[in-house]
ROMAR-40215 format. One record per atom (N, C-alpha, C): residue in one letter; x, y, z. Coordinates in steps of 0.05 Angstrom, whole numbers, plus 32768, in hexadecimal, padded with zeros to 4 digits. Atoms other than C-alpha are relative to their C-alpha. Layout:
REM ROMAR-40215
residu east north up
A X Y Z
...
***
This chain:
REM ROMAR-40215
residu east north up
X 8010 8003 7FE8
X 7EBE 80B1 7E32
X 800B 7FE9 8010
X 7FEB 8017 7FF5
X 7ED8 8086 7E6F
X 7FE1 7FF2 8005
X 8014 8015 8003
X 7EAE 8043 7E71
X 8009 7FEF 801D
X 7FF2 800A 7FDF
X 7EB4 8011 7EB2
X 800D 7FEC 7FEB
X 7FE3 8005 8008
X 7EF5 7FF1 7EAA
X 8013 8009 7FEE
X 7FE9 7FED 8010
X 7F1C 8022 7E88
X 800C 8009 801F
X 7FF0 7FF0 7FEA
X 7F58 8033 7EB3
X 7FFE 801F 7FFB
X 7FFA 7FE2 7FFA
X 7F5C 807E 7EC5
X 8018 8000 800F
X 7FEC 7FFE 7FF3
X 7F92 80A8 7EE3
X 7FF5 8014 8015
X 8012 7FE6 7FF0
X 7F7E 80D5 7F1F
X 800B 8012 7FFF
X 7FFA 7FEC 7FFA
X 7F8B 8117 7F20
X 7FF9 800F 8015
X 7FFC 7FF2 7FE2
X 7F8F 812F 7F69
X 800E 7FEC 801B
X 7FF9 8010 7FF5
X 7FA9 8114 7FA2
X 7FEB 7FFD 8016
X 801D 8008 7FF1
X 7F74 80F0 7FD4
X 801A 7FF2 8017
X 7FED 8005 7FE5
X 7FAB 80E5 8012
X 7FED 7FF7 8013
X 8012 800E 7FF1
X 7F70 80C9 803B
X 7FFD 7FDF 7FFE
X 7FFA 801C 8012
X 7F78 808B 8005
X 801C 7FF9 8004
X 7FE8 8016 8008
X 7FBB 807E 8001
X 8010 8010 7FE1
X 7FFC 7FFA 800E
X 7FB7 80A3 7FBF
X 8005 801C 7FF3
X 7FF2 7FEB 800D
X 7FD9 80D1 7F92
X 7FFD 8008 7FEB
X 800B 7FFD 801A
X 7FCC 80FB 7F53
X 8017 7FE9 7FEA
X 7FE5 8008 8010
X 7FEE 80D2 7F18
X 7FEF 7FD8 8002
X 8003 801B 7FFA
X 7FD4 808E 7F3D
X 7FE8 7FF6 7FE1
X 8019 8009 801B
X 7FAC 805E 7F09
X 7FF3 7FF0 8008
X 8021 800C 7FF6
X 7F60 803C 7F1B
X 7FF9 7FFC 7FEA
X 8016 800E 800D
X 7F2F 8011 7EF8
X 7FEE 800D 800E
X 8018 8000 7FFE
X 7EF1 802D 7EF1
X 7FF0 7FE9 800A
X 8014 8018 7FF6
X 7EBA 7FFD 7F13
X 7FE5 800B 8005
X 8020 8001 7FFD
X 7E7C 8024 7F0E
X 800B 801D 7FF8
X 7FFF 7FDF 800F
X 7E6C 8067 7EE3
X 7FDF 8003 8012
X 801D 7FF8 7FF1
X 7E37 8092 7F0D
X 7FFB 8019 7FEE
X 8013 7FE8 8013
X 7DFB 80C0 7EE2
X 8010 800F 7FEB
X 8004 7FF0 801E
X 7E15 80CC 7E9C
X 8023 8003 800C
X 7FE3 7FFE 7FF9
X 7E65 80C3 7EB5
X 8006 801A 800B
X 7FFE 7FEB 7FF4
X 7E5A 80FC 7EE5
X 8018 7FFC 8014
X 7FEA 8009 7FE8
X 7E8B 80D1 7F19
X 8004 7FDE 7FF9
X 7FF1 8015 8006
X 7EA7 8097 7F1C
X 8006 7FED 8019
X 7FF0 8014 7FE6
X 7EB5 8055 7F50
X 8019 7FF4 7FF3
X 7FE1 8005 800E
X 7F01 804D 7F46
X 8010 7FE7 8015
X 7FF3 8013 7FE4
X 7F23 8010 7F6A
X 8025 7FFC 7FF0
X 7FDC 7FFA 800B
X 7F75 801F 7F68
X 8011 7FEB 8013
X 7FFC 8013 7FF8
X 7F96 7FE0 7F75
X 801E 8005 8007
X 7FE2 7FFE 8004
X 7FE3 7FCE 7F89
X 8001 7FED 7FE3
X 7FFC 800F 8017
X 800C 7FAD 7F53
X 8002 7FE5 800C
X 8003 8019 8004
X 8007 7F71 7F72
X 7FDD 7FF1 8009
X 801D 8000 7FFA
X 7FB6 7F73 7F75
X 7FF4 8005 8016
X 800B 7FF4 7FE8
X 7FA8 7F8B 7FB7
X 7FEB 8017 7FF6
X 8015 7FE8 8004
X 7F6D 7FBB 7FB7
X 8013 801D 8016
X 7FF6 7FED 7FDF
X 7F89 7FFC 7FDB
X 7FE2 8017 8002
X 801B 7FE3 7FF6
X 7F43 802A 7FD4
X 7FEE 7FF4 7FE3
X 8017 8005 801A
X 7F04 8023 7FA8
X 7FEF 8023 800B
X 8001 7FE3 7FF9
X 7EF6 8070 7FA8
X 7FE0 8006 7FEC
X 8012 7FF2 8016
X 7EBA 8095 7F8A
X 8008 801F 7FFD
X 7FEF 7FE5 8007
X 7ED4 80D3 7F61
X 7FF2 800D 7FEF
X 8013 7FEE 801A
X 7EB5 810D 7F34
X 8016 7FFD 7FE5
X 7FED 7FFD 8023
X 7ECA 810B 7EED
X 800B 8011 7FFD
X 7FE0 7FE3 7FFC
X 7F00 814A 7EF8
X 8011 7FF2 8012
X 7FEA 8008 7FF5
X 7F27 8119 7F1F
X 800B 7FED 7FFE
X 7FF5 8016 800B
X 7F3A 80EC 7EF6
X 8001 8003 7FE5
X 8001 7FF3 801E
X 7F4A 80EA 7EA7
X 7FFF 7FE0 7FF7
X 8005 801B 800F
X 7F4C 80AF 7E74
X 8024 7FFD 7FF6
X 7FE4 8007 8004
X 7F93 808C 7E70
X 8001 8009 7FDE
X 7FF8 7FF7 801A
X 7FAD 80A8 7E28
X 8018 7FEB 7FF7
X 7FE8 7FFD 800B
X 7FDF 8093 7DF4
X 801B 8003 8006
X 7FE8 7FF3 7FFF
X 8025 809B 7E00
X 800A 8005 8020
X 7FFA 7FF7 7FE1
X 801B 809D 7E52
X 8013 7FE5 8006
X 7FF0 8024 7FF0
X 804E 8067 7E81
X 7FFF 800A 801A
X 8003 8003 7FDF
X 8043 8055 7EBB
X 8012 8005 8014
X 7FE2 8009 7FFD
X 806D 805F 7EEF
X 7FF3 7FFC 802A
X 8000 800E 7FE4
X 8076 8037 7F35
X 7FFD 8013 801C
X 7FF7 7FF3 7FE4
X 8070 8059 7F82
X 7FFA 7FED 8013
X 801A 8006 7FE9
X 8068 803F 7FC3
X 7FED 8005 800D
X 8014 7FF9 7FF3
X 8031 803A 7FEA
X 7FFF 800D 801B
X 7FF9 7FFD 7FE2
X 802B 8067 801F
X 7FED 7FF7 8017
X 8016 8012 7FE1
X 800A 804B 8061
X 7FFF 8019 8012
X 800D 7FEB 7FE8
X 7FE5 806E 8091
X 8009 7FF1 8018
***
C-alpha cells in the first residue's frame, strides 16, 4: 500500500505538468482509503516542478530492482 512519502513512479504522461510516464513523486497526501494521491515531482536539484493530484491507476509503488534514470525538463 503507498503511504505519504513513499516515492511512486507515474504511469502516464501529464504534458500540461511538465511530466512524463516513468517520472518519480513523493506522495504528500493519500485521499479516501488511497483512492488518489497528492504527488509533488521535484527536479534533482529540489525545485518543485508540479504537486499534482492523481487516481491510484496512475501511479505504482517504486519496486526492487527499478533505476532511475535522468531527462530534461521540458518547458512550456
Amino acid at each position: 500500500m503507498i503511504k505519504e512519502l513513499d516515492d511512486v513512479i507515474l504511469d502516464c504522461d501529464l504534458p500540461e505538468h511538465g511530466l512524463s510516464a516513468g517520472d518519480i513523486g513523493t506522495v504528500v497526501l493519500v485521499h479516501r482509503g488511497a483512492a488518489g494521491y497528492e504527488v509533488e515531482f521535484t527536479a534533482l536539484g529540489g525545485d518543485t516542478i508540479a504537486v499534482v493530484t492523481l487516481m491510484a491507476n496512475q501511479v505504482r509503488p517504486v519496486q526492487a530492482g527499478a533505476i532511475a534514470h535522468m531527462r530534461e525538463l521540458i518547458t512550456r
